[in-house]
N, C-alpha and C positions, 0 to 999 in steps of 0.2 A: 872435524874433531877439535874439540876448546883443546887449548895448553893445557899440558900436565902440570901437576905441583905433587911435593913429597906424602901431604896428607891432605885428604880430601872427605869433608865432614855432611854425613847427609842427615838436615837438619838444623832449623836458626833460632831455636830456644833456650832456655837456661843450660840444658845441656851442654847441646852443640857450640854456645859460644864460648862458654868455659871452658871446654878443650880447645875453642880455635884460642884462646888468649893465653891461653898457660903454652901451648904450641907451641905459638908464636913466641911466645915468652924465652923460650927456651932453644929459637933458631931454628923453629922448622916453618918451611913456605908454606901455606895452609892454606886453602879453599873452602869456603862454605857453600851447602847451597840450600836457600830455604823458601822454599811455595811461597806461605805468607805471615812476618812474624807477629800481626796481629795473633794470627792465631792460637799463637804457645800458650802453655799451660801458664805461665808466668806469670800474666795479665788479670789471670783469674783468682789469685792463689791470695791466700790471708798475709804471707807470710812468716810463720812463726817457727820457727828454729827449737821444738819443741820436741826432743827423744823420749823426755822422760814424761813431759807430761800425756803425750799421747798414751804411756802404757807400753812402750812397747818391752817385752819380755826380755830376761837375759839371753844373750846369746850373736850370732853374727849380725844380724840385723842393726842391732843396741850398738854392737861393738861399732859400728860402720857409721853411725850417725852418731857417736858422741866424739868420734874421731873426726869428723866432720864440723861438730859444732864448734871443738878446740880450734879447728884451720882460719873459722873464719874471721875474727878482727885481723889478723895480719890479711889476711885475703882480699876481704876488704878496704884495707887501706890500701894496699897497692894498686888493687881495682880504682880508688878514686882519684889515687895521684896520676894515676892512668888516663881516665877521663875526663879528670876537673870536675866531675859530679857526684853527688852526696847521693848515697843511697839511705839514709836516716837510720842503719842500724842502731837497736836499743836493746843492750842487756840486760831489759827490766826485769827480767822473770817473771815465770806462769802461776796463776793460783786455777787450782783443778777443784772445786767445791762437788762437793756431795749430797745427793737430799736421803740419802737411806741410814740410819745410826747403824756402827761400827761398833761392836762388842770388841771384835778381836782385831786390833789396830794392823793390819798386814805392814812385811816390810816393805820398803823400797831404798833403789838405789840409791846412794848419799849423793848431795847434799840434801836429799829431800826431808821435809818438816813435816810432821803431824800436826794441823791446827786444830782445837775443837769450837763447837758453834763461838763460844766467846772470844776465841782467837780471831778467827777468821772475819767474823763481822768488828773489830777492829782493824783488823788489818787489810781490810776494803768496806769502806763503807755503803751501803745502798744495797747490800747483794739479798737478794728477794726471803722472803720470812723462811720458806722451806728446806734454804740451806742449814746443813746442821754440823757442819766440818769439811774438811779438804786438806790436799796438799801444798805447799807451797816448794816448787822446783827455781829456786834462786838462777840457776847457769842457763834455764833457759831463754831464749828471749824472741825478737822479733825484726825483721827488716822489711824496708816497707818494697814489695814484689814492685811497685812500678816503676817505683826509683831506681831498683835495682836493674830494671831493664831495661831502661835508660843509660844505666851507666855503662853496664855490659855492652849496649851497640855503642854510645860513646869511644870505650875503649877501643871494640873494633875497628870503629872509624880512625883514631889514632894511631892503632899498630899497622895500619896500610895492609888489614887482612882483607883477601880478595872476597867478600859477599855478592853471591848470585842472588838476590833477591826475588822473587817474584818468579823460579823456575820449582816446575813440577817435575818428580822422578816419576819417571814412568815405568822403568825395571831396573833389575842388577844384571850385569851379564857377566859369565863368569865360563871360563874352558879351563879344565882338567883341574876341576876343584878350587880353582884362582879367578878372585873377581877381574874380570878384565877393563871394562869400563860401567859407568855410571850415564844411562841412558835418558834422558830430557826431553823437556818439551822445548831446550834451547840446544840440542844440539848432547852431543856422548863429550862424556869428561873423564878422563885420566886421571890416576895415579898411581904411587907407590905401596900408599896404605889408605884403606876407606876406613870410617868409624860410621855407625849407622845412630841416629842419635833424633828419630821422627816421631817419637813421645806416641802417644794416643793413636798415629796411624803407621806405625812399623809396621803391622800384619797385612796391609795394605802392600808392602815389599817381601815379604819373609813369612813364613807363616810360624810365625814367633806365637805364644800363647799368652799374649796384650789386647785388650781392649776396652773402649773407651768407660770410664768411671763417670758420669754426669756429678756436678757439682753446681749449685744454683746457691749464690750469695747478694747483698745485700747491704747500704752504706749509711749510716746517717751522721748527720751533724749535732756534735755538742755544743748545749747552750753554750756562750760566748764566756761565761764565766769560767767553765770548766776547761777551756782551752789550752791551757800550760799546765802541761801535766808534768810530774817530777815524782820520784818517791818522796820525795819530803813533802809532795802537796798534801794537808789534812783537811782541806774543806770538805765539811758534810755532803755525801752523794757525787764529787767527782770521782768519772772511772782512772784507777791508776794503775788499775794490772791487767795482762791480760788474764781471761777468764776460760777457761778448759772446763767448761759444764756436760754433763750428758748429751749427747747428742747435736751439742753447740759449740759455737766458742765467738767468743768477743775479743777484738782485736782493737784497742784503742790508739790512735796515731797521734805524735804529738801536735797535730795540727788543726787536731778536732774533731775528725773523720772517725767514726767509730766503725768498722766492718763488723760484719755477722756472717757467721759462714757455721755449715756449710751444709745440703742434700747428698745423699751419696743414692745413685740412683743408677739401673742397669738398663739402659734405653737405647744404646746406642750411639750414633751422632748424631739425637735428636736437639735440634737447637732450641732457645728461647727461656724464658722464665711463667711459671704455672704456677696461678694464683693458689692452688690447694698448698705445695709443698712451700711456697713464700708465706703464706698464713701460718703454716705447720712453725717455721722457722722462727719466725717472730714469736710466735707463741711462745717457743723455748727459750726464749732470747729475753722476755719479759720476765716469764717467771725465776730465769737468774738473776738477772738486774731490773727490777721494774721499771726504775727511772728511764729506759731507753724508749717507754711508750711515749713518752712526751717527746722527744728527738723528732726535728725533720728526717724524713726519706730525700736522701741523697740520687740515689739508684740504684738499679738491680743488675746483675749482670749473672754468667754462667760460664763454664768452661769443661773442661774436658780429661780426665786424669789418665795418663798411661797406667793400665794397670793388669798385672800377672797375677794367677791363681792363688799364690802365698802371699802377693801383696810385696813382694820383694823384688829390687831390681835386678837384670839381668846387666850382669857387665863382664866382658873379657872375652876372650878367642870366640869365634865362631869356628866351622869345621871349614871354613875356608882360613885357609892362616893368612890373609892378607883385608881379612874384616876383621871390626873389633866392634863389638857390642854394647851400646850404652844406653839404653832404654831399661821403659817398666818402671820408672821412682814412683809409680801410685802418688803420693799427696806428699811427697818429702824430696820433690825434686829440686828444691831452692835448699833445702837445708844438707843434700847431698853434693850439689854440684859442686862445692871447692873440694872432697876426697875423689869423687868420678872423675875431677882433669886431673889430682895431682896420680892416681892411681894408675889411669891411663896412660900417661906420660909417661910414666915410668916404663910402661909394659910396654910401649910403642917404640919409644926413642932409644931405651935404654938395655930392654930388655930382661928387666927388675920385675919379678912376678911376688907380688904380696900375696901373703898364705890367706889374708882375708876374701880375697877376689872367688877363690875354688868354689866361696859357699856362694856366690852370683851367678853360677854357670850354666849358661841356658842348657844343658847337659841333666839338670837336673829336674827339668820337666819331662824329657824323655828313657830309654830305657840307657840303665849304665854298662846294661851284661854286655850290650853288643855296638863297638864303637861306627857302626856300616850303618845301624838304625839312625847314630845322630846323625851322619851323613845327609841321610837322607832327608830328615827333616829340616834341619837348619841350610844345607843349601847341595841342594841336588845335581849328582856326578852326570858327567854328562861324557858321551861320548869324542864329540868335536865340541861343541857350542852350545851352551844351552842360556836361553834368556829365563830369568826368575820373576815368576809374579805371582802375584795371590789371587787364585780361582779355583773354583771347586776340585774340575781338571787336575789342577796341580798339585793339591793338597791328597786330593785321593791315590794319585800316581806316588807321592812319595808314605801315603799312608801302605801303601801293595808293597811296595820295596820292604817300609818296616815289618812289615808282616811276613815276609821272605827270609826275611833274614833272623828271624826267630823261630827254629826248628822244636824247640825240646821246651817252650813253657808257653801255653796258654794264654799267660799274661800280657797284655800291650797298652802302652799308653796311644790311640794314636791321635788324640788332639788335646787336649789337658790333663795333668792331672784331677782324678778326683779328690775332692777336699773336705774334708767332714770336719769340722771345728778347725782347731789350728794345723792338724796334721794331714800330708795328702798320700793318697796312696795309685798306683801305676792300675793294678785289676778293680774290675770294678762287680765281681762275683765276691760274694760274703758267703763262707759255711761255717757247720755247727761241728758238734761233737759229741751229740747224742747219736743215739739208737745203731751205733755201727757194732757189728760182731765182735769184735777185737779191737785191743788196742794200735795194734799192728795194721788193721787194713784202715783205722783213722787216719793213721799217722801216713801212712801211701796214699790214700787218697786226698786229705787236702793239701799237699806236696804235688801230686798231677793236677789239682785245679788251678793252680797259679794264687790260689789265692794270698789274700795280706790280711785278710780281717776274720779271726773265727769269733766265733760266741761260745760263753760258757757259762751256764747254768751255775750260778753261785750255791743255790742251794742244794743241788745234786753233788757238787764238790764237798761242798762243807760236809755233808751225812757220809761223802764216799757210798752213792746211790751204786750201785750197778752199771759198770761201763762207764764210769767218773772215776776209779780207784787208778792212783798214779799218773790222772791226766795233766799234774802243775811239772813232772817231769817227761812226759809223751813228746811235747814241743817247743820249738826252739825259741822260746820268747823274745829271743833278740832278734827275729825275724817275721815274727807273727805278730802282730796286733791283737790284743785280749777285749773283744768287747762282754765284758759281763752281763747278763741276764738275769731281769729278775724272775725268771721261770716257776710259774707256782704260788706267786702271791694272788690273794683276791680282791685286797683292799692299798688303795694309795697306801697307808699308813707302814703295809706290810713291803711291797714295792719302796720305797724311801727306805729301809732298816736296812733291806739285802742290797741296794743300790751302794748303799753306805761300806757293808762289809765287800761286797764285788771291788771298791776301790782297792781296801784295805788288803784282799789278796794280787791286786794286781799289783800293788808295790812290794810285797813278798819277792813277786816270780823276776823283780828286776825294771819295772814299770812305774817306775817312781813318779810318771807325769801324765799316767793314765787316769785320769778322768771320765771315761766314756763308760754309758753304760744303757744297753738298748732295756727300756721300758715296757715290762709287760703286768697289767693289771687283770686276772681274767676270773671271772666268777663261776664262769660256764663250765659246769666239767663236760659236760655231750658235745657243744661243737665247737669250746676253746673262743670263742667271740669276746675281745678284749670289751672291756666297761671304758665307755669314753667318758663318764663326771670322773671315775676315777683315775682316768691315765692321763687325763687335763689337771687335776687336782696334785699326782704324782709331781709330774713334769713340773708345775709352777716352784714347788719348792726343792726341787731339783735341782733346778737353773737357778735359783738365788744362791743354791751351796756351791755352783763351781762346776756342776757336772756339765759332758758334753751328751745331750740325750738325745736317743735315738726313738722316740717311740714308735710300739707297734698296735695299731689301729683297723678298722672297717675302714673301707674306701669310702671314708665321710669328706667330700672336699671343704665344707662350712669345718670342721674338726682340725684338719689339714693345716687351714688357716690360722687355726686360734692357737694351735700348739706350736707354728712357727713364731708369731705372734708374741708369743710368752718366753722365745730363745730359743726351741729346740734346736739343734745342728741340722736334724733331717726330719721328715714323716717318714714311716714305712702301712701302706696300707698292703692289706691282702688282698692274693689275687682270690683267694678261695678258702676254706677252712685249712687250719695247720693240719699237716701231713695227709688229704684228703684225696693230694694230686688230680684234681678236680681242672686244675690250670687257672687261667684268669678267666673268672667266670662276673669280675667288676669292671673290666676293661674302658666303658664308657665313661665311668665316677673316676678310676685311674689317670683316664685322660682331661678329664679338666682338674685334676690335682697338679699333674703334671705343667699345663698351660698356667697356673695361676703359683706354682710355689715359687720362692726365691731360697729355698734350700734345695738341697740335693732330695730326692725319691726315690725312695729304695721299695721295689717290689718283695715281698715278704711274705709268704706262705702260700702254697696249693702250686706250685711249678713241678710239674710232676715227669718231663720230658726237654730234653734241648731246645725243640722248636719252641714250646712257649716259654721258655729263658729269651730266646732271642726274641721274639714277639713282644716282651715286655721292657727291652734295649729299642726294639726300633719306634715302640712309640714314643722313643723319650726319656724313659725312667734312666735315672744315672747311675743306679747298681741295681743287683739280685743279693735273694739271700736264701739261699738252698742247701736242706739239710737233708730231710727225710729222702728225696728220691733221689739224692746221692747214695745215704749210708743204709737203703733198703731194696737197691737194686743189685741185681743179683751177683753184679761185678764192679762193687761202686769206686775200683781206681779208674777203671774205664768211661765208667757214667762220669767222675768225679770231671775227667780230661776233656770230656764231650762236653758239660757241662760250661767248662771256660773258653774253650772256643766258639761256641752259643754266643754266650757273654759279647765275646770281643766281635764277632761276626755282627750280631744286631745291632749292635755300635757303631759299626762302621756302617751298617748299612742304612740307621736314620740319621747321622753325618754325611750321606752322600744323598739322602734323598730319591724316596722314591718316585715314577714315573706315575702319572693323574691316572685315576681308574675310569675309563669310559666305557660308555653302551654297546658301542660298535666296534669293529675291528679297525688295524689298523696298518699296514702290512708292510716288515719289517724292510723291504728290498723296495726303494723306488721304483717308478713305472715310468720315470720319464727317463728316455733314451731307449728304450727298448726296441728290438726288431722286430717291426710286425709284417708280415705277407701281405 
C-alpha cells in the first residue's frame, strides 16, 4: 500500500492540477495520479476564454463560466509567481463574424457590440468578402493552452505536490458506499477524500455519461510582418483578433502562430488527423480570413474533449461522500478550471456548498424520484467489498438495480439522457393526444406511460376539433413537453404558418422556450405518406427561424440525411402507415437510418403492439412515438403502461447486446466434467 495523503486527485490535466494547486494552496497534502499528461485535453485546446462568444445561453452554464472568466488574471498571476512561467494570457477580445444578413439584430449579453459589414471590416482587416457583420465580445479573450500547462506542472513542481506520473488506475474500490482505496498499476493508494478528474476517460472508471468529443486542429505561421500583433496594430490584413466564425475559429498568438480549430466529431478514441475533415477545416478557415491560405502549415494535431450529453460538466458529491466529481468540461476545460478548484475547495476543505454546483450534479442525468437509482449508478452498494469498473457486466448489473428500484413509472433513464435540441428528457416513448375517448382516459393514460413528450395537433386545437376541446388545460405543462404538430398541412408553405402558431400557443400554456415542433407535410389523404420535396423544403426554413424540428418522413435513409444535414434535431421515419398498426414493416431502411444518423431516430407511426415498440428500441432507435394503439386499445391506460415498459425494456436490451444468431445449436450446460459410465 503507497502512503496516504488528505486529498488524492485522479487525473494530471488542466483539471486535476488546478485542484492539486489551489489544495495545496490552501494546506492540504495532495497526491496526483496521472497515466500520461501528454495526453490531456490541454495540449490540444485553442485556448480561448470565450463564454460569450461561444453562444452560450442564459443560465447556469453562462453563470459558471463568466464567473470563471472574472477569476482568472488574479489566477493567473498567482499561477505565474508560482512557477516563474508566463502563460501569455491576452484579454484581446473575440470577434464572432457572420456571413447570413440579420434583419432583427438579436440581443446579447453586455458588453457585447453589434458591428455591421462596414464596422467590422474595419475593425479587422482581411476578413474574407462573405462576411457581412458579427459581434464583437470585448471581456473575452485568450491564453495560450501550452504555456499554460507548463506553467501548471511548473507550479506543481514548486509546491512539492506529490505527482505519480506515468500510473494507470485500474479500478475504485469502495465498501459500504465509501471509496476505500485507489487501485493501480503501481500499487493501491489512500486517502481521505478522492476527486475524480480523468477528462475524456472517466467512463473508463465510473459509468458516468462522458465520452470522448474528437477535435482535430491545425497551426500556421504568420508572415514575419504580421508578427506583433497589438490592438493598436492597423497594418492592412494583419490578424488581430481572434475570430469565432461558423463552424471555425482562429486563434492568433502573439508570436505568430496562428491556430485553427476545430472538428467536433463522434469516433471515439480514434487517434490521428484525416485529410477530408483537415480540408473541410481549412476551407472555413479561408473563407473567414483568406489571407491564411498564404500562411505556412505549422502542423496538425488532435485531441479529445470530455464530454456529457448537455455538454455541461459534472462537478460535486458523488453517492459515495468521500468522491468528488470534476469531469465532463466538453471544450471549456481551461476556461473552467480556476472556478472548478476554487468551488471544489470550498466544498472539500471547507465544507461551503455554492448554490451553483446543484445545477452540475451527475444526479441530473439520472432519475431524481428515487435516490437508490443514483446509488446505483454513480457507485455501486456493495455488500462487503465491491471493486468499480466499467464493463458491460457492471453497467447492466447497476442498470437491473435502477430498474428495481422503480416500481410505479415506466420511465428510466438507464445510460443517458435523451437529448433532442438543447433540452433532455429521462423516457424515451413520445405520445399523442388524439383519437382517445375522453379527456379523462388521455390524461391517465399518458400519466401511466412515463411519458415527457406528448404531440399536439395545432390545428385541431385552434378549431377545438373533437377530442381537442380543453386540452391546453387536460395537462400539466410544467411537466409535459408540448411538441406541436403540424397535423393536416399539405404544402411546406401550410406546414411553416401552423409550425409558427404551434410556437405562439406553447408560450400561452407557460413554454416560453419551446421551440419544437414535429413536422408533418402530407398530401396523401388514403395512406397519410408525408411529401419529402415538401417536408425538406418545410424543414430548411424552419431551421433558419429557431425551430427545434422533428420531422416525420418514409424510411428514406438518402432523406434522413439531408434533413439532419440542413439542422433537424432528429428524423422520425415510419415504421408503417400512421395508425395502420401494421408494425415496422421498413425495418431494413430504419436500420441503416439508424447506422448513419448523428441525431437521435425516433420510430414514428404503424407500432401497433409492445413487442414491436421494443423491436424498434433494440435496434437502435432512441425513441418511439405512439398514439393510435395507445388511445384505440380497448384499455389504453394499460396498453398506455405496457407500452413504456416496451420502451425501456428494448433499451436495455440493445445496450446489453444481443447474443450472434447461429445455424446450429448450442447447448446452454457445458459437457466438460460430466459423468459418463
Amino acid at each position: 500500500m503507497n502512503s496516504s495523503s488528505e486529498i488524492l486527485i485522479i487525473g494530471g490535466g488542466t483539471i486535476g492540477l488546478s485542484l492539486a494547486i489551489e489544495m495545496k494552496m490552501r494546506g492540504a497534502s495532495v497526491t496526483v495520479i496521472s497515466r500520461d499528461f501528454k495526453e490531456a485535453a490541454i495540449h490540444a485546446a485553442a485556448g480561448m476564454l470565450a463564454p460569450q462568444a461561444e453562444g452560450i445561453p442564459p443560465g447556469p452554464m453562462l453563470d459558471l463560466c463568466l464567473r470563471s472568466r472574472s477569476l482568472y488574471p488574479d489566477w493567473l498571476s498567482k499561477l505565474e509567481q508560482v512557477a516563474a512561467v508566463s502563460t501569455d494570457y491576452w484579454p484581446c477580445g473575440i470577434l464572432a463574424p457572420v456571413y447570413e444578413p440579420i434583419s432583427d439584430i438579436p440581443p446579447a449579453s453586455p458588453p457585447a457590440i453589434w458591428l455591421d459589414r462596414d464596422a467590422i471590416h474595419q475593425h479587422q482587416r482581411g476578413l474574407g468578402a462573405d462576411v457581412v457583420g458579427g459581434w464583437w465580445f470585448p471581456e473575452d479573450g485568450q491564453v495560450d493552452s501550452r504555456a499554460l500547462a507548463k506553467a501548471l506542472w511548473a507550479a506543481v513542481r514548486e509546491l512539492k505536490i506529490d505527482v505519480r506520473e506515468g500510473v494507470t488506475v485500474e479500478a475504485i474500490a469502495q465498501q459500504n458506499q465509501r471509496v476505500t482505496c485507489i487501485r493501480t498499476s503501481a500499487g493501491d493508494f489512500q486517502a481521505q477524500h478522492y476527486i475524480l478528474a480523468t477528462g475524456a476517460w472517466s467512463n473508463q472508471l465510473l459509468p458516468l455519461p462522458i465520452y470522448p468529443k474528437k477535435g482535430q486542429m491545425l497551426a500556421v505561421r504568420a508572415h514575419p510582418s504580421s508578427v506583433e500583433l497589438s490592438p493598436t496594430n492597423s497594418q492592412s490584413g494583419s490578424l488581430q483578433r481572434v475570430l469565432f466564425g461558423p463552424d471555425t475559429y482562429i486563434v492568433p498568438r502573439r508570436h505568430g502562430q496562428i491556430v485553427i480549430g476545430a472538428t467536433s466529431e463522434d469516433v471515439g478514441f480514434t487517434p490521428g488527423n484525416t485529410p477530408a475533415e483537415m480540408q473541410a477545416l481549412l476551407a472555413r478557415a479561408i473563407r473567414l480570413y483568406p489571407q491564411i491560405q498564404h500562411y505556412p502549415i505549422q502542423e496538425f494535431w488532435w485531441g479529445f474533449r470530455p464530454t456529457t450529453p448537455d455538454e455541461w460538466p459534472i462537478l460535486g458529491p458523488s453517492s459515495c461522500p468521500n468522491l468528488t466529481l470534476a469531469v465532463g468540461h466538453h471544450r471549456n476545460g481551461i476556461l473552467l478550471a480556476p472556478i472548478t478548484a476554487v468551488l471544489l475547495a470550498d466544498l472539500i476543505l471547507q465544507q461551503k456548498t455554492d448554490p451553483l454546483l446543484e445545477h452540475f450534479s451527475a444526479s441530473r442525468f439520472f432519475n431524481r424520484q428515487n435516490s437508490q437509482t443514483k446509488q446505483t449508478v454513480v457507485c455501486l452498494p456493495a455488500d462487503n467489498s465491491t471493486t468499480i469498473k466499467n464493463s458491460p457486466s457492471m453497467l447492466a448489473y447497476a442498470t437491473l438495480q435502477a430498474t428495481s428500484a422503480r416500481e410505479t413509472s415506466p420511465s428510466l433513464s438507464v445510460d443517458t439522457p435523451l437529448i433532442i435540441g438543447k433540452r433532455q428528457f429521462n423516457s424515451r416513448l413520445m405520445t399523442g393526444t388524439g383519437k382517445y375517448r375522453s379527456i379523462a382516459e388521455m390524461q391517465q393514460s399518458i400519466i401511466a406511460s412515463g411519458c415527457e413528450i406528448v404531440t399536439v395537433a395545432v390545428r385541431r386545437v385552434q378549431t377545438n376539433a373533437p377530442g381537442h376541446q380543453g386540452l391546453a388545460e387536460a395537462l400539466d405543462w410544467k411537466k409535459i413537453w408540448m411538441l406541436p404538430n403540424t397535423a393536416g398541412c399539405q404544402t411546406a408553405e401550410e406546414a411553416i404558418r401552423v409550425a409558427r402558431l404551434g410556437r405562439e400557443m406553447a408560450k400561452i400554456l407557460g413554454q416560453e422556450d419551446n421551440n419544437f415542433v414535429k413536422l408533418e407535410v402530407i398530401p396523401d389523404p388514403k395512406y397519410l405518406l408525408p411529401d419529402p420535396i415538401g417536408t425538406l423544403q418545410a424543414a430548411e426554413q424552419l431551421v433558419k427561424e429557431g425551430f427545434t424540428v422533428l420531422p416525420y418522413i418514409n424510411a428514406d435513409p438518402m432523406l434522413a440525411k439531408r434533413l439532419e444535414e440542413v439542422g433537424c434535431a432528429t428524423v422520425m421515419p415510419l415504421g408503417s402507415p400512421i395508425g395502420s398498426g401494421q408494425g415496422i414493416k421498413t425495418a431494413a431502411n430504419i436500420q441503416i437510418i439508424i447506422e448513419n444518423a448523428k441525431v437521435p431516430v425516433v420510430v414514428d407511426a404503424g407500432i401497433g403492439t409492445p413487442s414491436e415498440a421494443a423491436q424498434a428500441m433494440e435496434m437502435g432507435a432512441d425513441a418511439v412515438l405512439i398514439n393510435s394503439a395507445i388511445a384505440l386499445a380497448k384499455n389504453p391506460v394499460a396498453m398506455a403502461k405496457a407500452m413504456g415498459m416496451a420502451t425501456i425494456a428494448g433499451r436495455l436490451a440493445y445496450l446489453a447486446g444481443r447474443i450472434p444468431v447461429k445455424s446450429t445449436a448450442s447447448a446452454s450446460s457445458p459437457l466438460t466434467g460430466i459423468i459418463s459410465q
